[in-house]
Backbone bond lengths (Angstrom), bond angles and torsions (degrees), N, CA, C in turn:
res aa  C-N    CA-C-N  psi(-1)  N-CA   C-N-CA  omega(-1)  CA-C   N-CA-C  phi
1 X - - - 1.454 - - 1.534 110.38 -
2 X 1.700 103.59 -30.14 1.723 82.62 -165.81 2.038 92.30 -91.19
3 X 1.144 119.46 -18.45 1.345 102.09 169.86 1.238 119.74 -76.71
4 X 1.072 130.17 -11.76 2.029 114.59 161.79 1.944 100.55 -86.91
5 X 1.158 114.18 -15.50 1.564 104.45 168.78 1.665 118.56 -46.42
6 X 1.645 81.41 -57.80 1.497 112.32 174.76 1.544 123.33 -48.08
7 X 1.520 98.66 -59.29 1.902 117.79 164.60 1.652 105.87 -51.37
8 X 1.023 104.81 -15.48 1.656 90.04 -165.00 1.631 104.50 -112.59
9 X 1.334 95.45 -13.82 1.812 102.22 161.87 1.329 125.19 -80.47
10 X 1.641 113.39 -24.59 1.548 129.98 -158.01 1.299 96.28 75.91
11 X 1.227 155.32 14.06 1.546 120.20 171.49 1.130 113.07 -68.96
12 X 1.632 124.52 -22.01 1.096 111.72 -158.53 1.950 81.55 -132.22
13 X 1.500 106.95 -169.37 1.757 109.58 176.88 1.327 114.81 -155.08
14 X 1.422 147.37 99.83 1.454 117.92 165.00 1.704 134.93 -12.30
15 X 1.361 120.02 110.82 1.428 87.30 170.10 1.835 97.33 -135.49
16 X 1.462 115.86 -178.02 1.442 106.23 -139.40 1.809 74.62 -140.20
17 X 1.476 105.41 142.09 1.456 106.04 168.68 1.836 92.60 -152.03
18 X 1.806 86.94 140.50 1.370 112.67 -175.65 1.782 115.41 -45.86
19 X 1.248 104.52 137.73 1.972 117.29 179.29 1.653 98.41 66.47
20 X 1.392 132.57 19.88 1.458 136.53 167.09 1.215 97.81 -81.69
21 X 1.414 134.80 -178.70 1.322 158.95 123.01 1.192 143.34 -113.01
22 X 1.891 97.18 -29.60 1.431 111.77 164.05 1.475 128.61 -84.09
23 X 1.204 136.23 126.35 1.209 132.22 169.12 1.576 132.22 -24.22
24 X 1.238 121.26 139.62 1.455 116.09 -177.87 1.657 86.28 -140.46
25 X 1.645 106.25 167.36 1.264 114.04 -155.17 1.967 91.80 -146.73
26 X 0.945 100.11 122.53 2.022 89.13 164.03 1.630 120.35 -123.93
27 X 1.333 116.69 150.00 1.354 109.67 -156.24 1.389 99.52 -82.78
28 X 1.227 112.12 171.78 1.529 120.26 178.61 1.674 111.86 -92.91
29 X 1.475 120.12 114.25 1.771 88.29 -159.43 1.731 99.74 -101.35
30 X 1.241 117.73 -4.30 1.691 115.35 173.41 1.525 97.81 -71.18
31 X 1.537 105.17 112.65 1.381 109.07 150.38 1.270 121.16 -73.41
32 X 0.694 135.15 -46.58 1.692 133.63 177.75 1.608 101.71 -52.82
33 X 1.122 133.10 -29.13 1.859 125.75 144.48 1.030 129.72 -52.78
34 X 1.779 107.51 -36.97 1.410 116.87 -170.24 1.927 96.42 -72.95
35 X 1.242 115.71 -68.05 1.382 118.51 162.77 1.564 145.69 -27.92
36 X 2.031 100.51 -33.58 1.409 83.23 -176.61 1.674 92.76 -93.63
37 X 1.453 121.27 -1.30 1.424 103.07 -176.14 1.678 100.07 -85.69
38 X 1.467 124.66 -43.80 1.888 88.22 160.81 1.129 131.34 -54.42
39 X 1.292 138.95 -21.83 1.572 133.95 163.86 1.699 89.25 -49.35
40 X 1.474 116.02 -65.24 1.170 95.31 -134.02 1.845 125.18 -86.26
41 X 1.629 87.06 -8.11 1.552 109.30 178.82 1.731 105.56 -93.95
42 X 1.585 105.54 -48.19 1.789 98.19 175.97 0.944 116.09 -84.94
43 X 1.607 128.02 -75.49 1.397 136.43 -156.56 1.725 103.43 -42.94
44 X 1.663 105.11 -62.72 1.395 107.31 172.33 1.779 122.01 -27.39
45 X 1.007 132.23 -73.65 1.070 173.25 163.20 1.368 98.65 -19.45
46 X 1.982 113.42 -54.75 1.531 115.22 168.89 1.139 119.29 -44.82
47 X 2.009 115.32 -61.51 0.616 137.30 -164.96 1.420 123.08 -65.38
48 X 1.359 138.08 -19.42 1.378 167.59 143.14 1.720 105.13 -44.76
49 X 1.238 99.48 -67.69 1.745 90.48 177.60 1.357 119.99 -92.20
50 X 1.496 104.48 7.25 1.735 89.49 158.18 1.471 103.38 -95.59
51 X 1.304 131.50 -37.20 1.735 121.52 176.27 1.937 98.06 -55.97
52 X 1.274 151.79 -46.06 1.099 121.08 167.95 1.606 129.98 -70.02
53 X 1.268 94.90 0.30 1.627 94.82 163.82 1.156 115.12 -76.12
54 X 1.523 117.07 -48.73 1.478 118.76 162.66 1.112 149.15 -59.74
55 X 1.545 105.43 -18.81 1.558 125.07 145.94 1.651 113.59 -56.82
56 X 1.088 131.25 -44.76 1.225 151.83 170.64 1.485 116.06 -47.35
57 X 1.085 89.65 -24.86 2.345 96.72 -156.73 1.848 95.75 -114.28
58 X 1.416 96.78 -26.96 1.585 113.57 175.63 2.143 95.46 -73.12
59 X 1.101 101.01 -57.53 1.722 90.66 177.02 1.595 131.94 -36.90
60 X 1.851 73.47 -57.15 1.716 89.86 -178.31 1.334 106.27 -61.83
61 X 1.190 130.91 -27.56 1.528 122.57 168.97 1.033 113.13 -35.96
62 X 1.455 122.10 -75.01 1.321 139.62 -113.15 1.640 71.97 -93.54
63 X 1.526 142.16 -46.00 1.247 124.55 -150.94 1.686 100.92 -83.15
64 X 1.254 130.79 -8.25 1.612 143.97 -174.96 1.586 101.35 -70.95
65 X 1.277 96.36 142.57 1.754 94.16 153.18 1.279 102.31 -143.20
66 X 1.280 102.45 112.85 1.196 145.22 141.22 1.652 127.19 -93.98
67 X 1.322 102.94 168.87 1.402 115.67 -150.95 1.662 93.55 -88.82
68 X 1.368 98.39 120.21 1.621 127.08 -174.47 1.933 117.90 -9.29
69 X 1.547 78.16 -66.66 1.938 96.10 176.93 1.579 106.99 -53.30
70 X 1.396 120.27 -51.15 1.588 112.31 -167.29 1.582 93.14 -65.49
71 X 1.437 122.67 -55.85 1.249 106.96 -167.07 1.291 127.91 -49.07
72 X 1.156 123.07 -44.01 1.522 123.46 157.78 1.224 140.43 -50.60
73 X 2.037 103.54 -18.67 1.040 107.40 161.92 1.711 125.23 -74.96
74 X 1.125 91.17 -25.74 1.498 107.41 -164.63 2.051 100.83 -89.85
75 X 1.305 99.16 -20.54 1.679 102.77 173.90 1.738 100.24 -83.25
76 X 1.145 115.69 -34.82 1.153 110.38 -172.18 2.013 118.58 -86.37
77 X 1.639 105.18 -4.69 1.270 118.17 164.28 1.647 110.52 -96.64
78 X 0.901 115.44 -11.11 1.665 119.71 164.66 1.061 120.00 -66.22
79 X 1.941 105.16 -65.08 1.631 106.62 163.47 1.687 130.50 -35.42
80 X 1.322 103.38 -60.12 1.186 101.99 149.49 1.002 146.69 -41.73
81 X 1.191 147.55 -69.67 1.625 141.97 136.94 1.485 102.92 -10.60
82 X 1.233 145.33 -70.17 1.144 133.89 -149.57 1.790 106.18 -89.26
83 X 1.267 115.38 3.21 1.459 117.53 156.25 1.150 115.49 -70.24
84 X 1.573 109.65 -66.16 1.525 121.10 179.12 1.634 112.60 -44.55
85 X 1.073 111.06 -50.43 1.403 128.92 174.48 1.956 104.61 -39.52
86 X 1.232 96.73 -84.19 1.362 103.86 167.14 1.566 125.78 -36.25
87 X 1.504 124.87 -34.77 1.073 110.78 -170.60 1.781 100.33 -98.43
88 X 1.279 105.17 -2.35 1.777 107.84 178.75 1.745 98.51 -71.01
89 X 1.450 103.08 -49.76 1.417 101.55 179.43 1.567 144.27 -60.40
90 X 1.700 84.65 -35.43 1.490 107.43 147.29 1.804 122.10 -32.30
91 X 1.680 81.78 -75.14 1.996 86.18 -178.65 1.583 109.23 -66.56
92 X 1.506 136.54 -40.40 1.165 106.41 -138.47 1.939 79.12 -92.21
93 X 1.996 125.41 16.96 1.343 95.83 164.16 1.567 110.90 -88.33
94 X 1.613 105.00 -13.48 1.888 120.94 -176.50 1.546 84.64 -49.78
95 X 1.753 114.66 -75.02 1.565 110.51 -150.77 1.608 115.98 -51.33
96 X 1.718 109.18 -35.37 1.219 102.82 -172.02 1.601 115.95 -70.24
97 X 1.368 112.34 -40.67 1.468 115.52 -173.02 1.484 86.61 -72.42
98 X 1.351 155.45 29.89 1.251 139.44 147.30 1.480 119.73 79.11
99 X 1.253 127.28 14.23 1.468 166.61 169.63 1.610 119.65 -60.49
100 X 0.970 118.88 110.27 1.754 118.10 -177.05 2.149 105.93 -57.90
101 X 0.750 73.76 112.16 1.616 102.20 166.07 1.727 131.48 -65.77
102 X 1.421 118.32 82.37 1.604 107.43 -175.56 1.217 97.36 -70.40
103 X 1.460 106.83 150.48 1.456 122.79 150.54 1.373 136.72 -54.09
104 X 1.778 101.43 -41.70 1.228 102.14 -173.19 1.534 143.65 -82.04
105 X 1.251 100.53 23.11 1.611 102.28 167.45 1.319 106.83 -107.58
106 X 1.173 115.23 -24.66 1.755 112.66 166.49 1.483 111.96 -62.01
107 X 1.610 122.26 -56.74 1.090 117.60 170.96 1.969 122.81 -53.12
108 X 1.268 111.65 -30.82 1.447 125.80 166.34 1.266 108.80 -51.38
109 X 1.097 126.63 -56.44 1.162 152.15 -165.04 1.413 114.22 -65.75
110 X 1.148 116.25 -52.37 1.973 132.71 -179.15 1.719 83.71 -85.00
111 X 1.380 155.83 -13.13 1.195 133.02 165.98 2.044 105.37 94.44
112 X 1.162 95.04 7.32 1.703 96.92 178.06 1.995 101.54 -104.68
């Protein structure tokens, strides 16, 4: 189990050598491979199903009645979330496609 974990991260790879039978495995030694494929298989992936969660929580709003002010508060903390959301996805596709990365919408963003 933990070597197809591994296979399925790239850290590691099947590899096959002649008159063998048993499997051999070699590690992956570029970290910066090892890294952009968790960006690009997990983090991504987080970030994807938490914006349909928030699509989700944005529905259930709209079908609630509740008292006017919260709802707007709570529509207007969605929006939010789903900016931040959006601009996470933004960068972590900058880092993977190998793309220079500003800071400043993250820093915009956290309010510093």
């Amino acid at each position: 189990m933990t070597l197809s974990e591994l296979t399925k991260w790239g850290a590691v790879r099947k590899t096959w050598r002649p008159g063998e039978r048993r499997d051999f495995y070699e590690a992956e030694t570029s970290i910066g491979k090892l890294v952009l494929r968790v960006l690009e298989e997990r983090e991504l992936t987080l970030v994807r199903e938490f914006s349909a969660t928030l699509t989700q929580a944005q529905r259930a709003l709209e079908k609630g009645s509740e008292d006017a002010e919260l709802a707007r508060f709570k529509h207007e903390r969605l929006d939010r979330l789903r900016e931040l959301s959006e601009l996470g996805e933004r960068l972590l596709r900058a880092l993977v496609a190998g793309n220079a990365v500003d800071p400043a919408p993250i820093l915009a963003a956290s309010g510093k």
